[in-house]
C-alpha positions in Angstrom: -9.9 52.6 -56.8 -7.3 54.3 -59.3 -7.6 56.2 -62.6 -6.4 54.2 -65.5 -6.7 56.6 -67.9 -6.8 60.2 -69.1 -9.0 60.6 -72.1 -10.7 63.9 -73.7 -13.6 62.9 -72.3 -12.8 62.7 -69.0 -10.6 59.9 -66.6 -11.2 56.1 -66.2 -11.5 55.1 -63.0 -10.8 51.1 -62.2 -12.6 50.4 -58.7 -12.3 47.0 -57.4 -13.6 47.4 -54.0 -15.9 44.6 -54.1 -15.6 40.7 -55.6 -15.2 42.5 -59.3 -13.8 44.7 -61.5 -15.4 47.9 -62.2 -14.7 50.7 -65.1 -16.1 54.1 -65.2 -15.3 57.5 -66.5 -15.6 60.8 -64.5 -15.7 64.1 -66.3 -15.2 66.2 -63.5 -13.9 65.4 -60.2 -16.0 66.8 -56.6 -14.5 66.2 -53.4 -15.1 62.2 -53.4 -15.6 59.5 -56.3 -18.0 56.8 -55.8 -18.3 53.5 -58.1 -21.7 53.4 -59.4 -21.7 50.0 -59.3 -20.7 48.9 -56.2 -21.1 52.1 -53.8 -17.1 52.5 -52.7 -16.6 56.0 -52.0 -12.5 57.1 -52.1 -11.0 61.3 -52.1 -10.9 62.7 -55.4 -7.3 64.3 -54.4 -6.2 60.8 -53.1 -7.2 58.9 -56.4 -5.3 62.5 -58.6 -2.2 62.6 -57.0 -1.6 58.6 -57.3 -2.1 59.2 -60.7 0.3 62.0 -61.3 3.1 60.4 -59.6 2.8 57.0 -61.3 4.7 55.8 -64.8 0.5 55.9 -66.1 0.1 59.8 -66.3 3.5 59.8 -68.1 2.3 57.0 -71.2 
């Protein structure tokens, strides 16, 4: 799983745990995320701090 995106309402998570690719948005982060579609499960701080050091928070 990683956040794609940063919108106003919230990030875009891209999970593809499974055979496909999933989207969703998360307004508020708890401790873990988990795809509604498939059921993966990864730490909210894990999936945050990828995205704040990569070249995608900075777009």
């Amino acid at each position: 799983m990683v956040i794609d995106a940063k919108l106003s309402e919230g990030y875009v998570v891209l999970c593809d745990k499974r055979a496909e690719m999933h989207s969703f948005l998360i307004v508020s982060f708890g401790l873990s995320v988990e795809c509604p579609h498939c059921g993966a499960t990864e730490l909210a701080t894990d999936l945050v701090t990828d995205f704040y050091l990569s070249d995608q928070a900075a777009a």
